[in-house]
C-alpha positions in Angstrom: 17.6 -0.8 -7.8 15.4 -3.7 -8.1 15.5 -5.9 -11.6 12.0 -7.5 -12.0 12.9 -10.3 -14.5 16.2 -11.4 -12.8 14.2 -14.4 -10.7 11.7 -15.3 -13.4 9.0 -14.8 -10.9 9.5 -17.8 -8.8 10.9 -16.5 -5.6 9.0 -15.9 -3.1 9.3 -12.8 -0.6 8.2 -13.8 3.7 10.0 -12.9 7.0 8.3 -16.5 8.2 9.4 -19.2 6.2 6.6 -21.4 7.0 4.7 -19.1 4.6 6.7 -20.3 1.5 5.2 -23.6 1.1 2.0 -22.3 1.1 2.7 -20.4 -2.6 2.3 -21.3 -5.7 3.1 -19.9 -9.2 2.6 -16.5 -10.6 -0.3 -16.6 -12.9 -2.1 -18.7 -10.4 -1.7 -15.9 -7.8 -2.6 -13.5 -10.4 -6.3 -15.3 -11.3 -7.3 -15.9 -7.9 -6.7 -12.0 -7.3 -9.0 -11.5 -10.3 -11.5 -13.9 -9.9 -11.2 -15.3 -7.1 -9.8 -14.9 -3.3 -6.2 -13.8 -2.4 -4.1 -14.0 0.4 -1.1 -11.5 1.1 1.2 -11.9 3.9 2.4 -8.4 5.3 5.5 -9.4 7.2 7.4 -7.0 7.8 5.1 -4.5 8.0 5.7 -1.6 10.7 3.3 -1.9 13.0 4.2 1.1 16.0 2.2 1.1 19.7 1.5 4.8 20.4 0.6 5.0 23.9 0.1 8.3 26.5 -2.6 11.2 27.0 -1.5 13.6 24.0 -1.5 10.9 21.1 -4.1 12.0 19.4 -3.3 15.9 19.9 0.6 14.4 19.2 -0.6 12.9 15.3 -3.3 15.9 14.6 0.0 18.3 14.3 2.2 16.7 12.7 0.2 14.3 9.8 -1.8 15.6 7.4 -5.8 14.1 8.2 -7.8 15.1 10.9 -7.6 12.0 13.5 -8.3 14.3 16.7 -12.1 12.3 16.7 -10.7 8.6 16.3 -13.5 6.2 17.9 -12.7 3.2 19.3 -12.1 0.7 17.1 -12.2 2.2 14.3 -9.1 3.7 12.0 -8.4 6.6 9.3 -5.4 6.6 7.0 -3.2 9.7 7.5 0.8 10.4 5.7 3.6 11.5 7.3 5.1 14.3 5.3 8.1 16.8 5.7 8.7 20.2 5.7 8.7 20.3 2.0 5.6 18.5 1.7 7.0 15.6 0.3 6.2 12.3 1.8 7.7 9.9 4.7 5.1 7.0 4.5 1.3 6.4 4.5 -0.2 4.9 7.4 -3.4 3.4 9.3 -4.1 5.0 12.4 -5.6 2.2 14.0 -7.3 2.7 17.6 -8.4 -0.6 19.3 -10.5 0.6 22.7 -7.8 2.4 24.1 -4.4 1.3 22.6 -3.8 3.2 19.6 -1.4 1.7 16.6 0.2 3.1 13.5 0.6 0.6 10.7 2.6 1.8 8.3 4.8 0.6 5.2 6.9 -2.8 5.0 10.6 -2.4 5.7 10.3 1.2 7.2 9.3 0.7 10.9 12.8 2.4 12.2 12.7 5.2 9.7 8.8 6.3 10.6 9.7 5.7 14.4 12.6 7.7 14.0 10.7 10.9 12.5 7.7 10.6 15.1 10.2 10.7 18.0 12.0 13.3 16.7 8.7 15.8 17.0 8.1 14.9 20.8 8.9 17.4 22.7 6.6 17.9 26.1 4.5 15.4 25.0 3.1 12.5 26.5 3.2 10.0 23.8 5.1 6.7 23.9 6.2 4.8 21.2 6.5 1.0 21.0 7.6 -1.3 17.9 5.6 -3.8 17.5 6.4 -5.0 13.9 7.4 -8.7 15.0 4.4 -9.1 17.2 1.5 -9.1 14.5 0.6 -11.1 11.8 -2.0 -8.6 9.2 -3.2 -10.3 6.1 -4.8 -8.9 3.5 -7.8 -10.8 1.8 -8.5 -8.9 -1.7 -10.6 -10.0 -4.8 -14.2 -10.3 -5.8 -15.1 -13.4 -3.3 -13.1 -12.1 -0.4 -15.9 -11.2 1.5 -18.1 -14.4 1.1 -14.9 -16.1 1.6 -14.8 -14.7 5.1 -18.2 -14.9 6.2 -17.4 -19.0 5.1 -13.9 -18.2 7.6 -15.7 -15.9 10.6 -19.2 -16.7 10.2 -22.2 -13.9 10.2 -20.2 -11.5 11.7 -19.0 -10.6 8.4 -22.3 -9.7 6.8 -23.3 -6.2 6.7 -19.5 -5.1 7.9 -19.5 -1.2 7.9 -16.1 0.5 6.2 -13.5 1.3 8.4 -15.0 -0.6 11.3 -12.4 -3.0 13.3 -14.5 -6.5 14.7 -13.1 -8.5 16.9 -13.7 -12.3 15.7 -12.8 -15.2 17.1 -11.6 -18.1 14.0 -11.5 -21.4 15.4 -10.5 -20.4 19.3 -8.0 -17.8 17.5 -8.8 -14.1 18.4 -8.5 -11.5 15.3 -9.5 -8.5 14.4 -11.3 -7.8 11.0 -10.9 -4.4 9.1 -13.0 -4.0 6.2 -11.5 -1.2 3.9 -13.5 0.6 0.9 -10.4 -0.4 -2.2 -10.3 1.6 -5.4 -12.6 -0.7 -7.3 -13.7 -3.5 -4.1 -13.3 -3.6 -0.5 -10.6 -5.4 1.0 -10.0 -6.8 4.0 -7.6 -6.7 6.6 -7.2 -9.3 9.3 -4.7 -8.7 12.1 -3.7 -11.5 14.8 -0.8 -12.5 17.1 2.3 -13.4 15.3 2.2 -16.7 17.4 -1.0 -17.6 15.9 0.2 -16.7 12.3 0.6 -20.2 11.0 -2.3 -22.1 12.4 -4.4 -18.6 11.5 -3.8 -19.4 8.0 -3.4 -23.0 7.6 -7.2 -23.1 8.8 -7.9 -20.4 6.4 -6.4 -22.4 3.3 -7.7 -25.8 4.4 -11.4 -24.5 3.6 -11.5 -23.0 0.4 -15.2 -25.0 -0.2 -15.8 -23.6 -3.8 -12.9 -20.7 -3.7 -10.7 -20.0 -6.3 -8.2 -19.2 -3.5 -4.4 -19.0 -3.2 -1.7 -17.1 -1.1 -0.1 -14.3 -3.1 3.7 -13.3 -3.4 4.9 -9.8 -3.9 4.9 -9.9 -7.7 1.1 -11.2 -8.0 0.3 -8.0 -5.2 2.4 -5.8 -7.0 0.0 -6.6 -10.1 -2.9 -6.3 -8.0 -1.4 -2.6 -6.7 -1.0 -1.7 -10.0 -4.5 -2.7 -11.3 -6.2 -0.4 -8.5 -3.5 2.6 -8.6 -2.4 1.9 -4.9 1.4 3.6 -4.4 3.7 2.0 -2.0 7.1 2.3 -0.2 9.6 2.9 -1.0 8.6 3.1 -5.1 6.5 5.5 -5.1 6.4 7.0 -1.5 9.4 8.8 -0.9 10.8 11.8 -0.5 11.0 12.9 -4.1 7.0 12.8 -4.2 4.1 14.7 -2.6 0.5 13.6 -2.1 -1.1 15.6 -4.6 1.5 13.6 -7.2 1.0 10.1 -5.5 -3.3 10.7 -5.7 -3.5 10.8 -1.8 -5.6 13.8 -1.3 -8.4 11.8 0.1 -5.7 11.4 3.2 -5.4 14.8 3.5 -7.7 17.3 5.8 -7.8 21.3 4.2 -9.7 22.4 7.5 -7.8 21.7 10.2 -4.9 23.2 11.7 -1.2 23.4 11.1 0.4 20.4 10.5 3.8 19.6 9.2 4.1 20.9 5.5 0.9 22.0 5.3 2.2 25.4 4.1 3.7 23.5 0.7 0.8 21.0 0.2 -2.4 23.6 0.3 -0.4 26.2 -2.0 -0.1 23.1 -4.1 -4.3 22.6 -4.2 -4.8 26.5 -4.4 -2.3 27.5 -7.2 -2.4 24.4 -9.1 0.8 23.6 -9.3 1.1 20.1 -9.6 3.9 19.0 -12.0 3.2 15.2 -12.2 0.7 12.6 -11.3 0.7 8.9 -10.5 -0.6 7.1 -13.9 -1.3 3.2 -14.2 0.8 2.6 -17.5 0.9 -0.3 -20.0 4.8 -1.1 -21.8 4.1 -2.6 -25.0 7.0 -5.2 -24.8 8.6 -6.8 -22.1 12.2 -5.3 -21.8 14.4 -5.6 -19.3 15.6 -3.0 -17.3 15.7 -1.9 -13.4 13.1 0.5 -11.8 12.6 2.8 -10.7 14.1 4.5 -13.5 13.5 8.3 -15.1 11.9 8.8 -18.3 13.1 11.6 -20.9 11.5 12.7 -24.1 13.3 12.9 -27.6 14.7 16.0 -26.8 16.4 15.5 -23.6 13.9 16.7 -21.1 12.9 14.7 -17.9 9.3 13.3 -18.7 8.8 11.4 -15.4 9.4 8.3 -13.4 8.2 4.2 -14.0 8.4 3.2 -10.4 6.6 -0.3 -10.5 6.7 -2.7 -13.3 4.8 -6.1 -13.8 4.2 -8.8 -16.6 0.7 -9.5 -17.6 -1.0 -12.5 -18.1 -3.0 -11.7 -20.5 -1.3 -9.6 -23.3 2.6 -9.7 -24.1 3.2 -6.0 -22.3 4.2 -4.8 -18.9 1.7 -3.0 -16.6 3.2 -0.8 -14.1 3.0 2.5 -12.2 4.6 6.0 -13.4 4.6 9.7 -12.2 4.4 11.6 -15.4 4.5 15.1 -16.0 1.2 16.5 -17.1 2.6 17.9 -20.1 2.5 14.2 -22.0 -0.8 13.7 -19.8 -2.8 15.1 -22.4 -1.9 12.9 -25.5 -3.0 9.6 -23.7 -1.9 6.9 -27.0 0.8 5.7 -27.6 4.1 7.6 -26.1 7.4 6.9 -26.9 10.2 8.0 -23.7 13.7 6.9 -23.5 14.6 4.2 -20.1 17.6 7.1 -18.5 20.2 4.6 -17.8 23.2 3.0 -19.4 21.4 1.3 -22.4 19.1 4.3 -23.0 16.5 2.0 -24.0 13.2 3.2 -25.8 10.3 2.1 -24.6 6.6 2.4 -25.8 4.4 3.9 -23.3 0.8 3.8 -23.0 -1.6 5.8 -20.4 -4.3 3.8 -19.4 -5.6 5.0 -16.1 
């Protein structure tokens, strides 16, 4: 259980500690997100070498997209789900010429290894962790692509979605990813580990006219909660399934068996979807620990807040919530009980 007011917003979350003096302070983070250019650190992140003739047979039957085409460099987002359809992690299948990687959720490099390796059987597939051996960044917000073309030069002009670009930033070799986001593109730019720091002390010694800044957890978490974007382990886990979390785009209907398949297209055909990922505003700012269940005035489970964050603007919480689409309908003002010791009542609003 994570409390989200208990460090007053000044901690800051890095696996290399030569990142921490490079933050600042919450609402800071928050505008250059919003207006301006950020810059998120994904240490930590599990980052798996797949290597062997079968890989891309391997991932076609056991995740849930259709990666058996996968150009060089190039990469498709599939999710690992199990037999019940309910969901392990989300990842990038990343293919650079002929090495293929997996990037997948921070903090859950053993678990993800540990469920591919348990599905090889005859196959040739080989599986390497290399979560300590890349640095990936993610630049987001409005100027993040001018930003970069300041940072890589031309290269970034005319960047095609889901196209990797090998760059070159000052005599450091990178790779660029542009990804189509919810409202923007983002970007993704991956590099050595041992070229982190002087990677992105050049970065944030040339921010020219940039309202630029490196972002913590809780200024990302805002920003995942402003585009929708689910994460591990609040909101992917085994208690949800894609159609819940709003990752049917990761999802192929036309190709063959995978693993639970069977449970996630009777899902799509029959309907039978019993709650969805909603962005959600809390009128006040209350404490309490997430993720935490949410019941109605008569007793009955009503869903789950799984992220909450403090707005800048407005005295309220923003946040993520699975809610059943029973209270979907009435999209004011709705009034749930926090299910923990206080039973706390909280003010709920649907916004998105």
């Amino acid at each position: 259980m994570i409390n989200f007011l208990n460090n007053g917003f000044k901690n800051r979350i890095s696996n290399e500690n030569d990142f921490v003096r490079h933050y600042t302070d919450y609402s800071e983070e928050v505008n250059s997100v919003k207006y301006g250019v950020g810059i998120y650190n994904r240490s930590g992140t599990a980052v798996l070498k797949l290597s062997g003739k079968d890989v891309l047979e391997f991932l076609q039957r056991i995740t849930t997209n259709d990666v058996s085409s996968l150009e060089s460099n190039s990469y498709k987002t599939t999710l690992f789900a199990n037999e019940k359809g309910r969901l392990i992690d989300r990842t990038s299948l990343i293919r650079i010429d002929d090495d293929y990687f997996l990037v997948g959720s921070k903090k859950n490099e053993a678990v993800l290894q540990r469920w591919i390796e348990k599905y090889i059987i005859t196959e040739d597939v080989k599986i390497e962790n290399y979560s300590q051996k890349y640095v990936i960044l993610d630049i987001i917000g409005p100027q993040a692509e001018s930003y970069l073309t300041l940072i890589c030069g031309k290269d970034v002009e005319g960047l095609e979605n889901n196209i990797l670009h090998k760059i070159n930033v000052e005599g450091i070799e990178s790779v660029l990813l542009k990804k189509e986001g919810y409202k923007e593109s983002l970007f993704w730019l991956f590099s050595k580990i041992e070229n982190a720091i002087p990677l992105l002390d050049f970065m944030l010694d040339r921010r020219s006219v940039f309202d630029l800044s490196m972002i913590g957890e809780e200024a990302f978490n805002l920003y995942r909660v402003s585009n929708k974007i689910p994460a591990y382990p609040n909101e992917i886990n085994v208690n949800f399934n894609p159609h819940e979390a709003g990752l049917i785009g990761d999802i192929s209907f036309s190709k063959g068996c995978y693993l639970g398949q069977e449970i996630i297209t009777r899902l799509k055909i029959y309907d039978k979807v019993q709650k969805q990922l909603e962005q959600i505003i809390i009128e006040d700012k209350v404490e309490f620990s997430v993720p935490v269940d949410l019941i109605d005035s008569e007793n009955n489970y009503a869903g789950t807040l799984t992220t909450v964050v403090p707005s800048l603007q407005n005295n309220h919480l923003e946040g993520l919530a699975y809610i059943r689409t029973k209270y979907k309908e009435n999209r004011s003002e709705l009034n749930f009980i926090v299910e923990n010791d206080s039973k706390k009542t909280i003010k709920l609003k649907i916004v998105g």
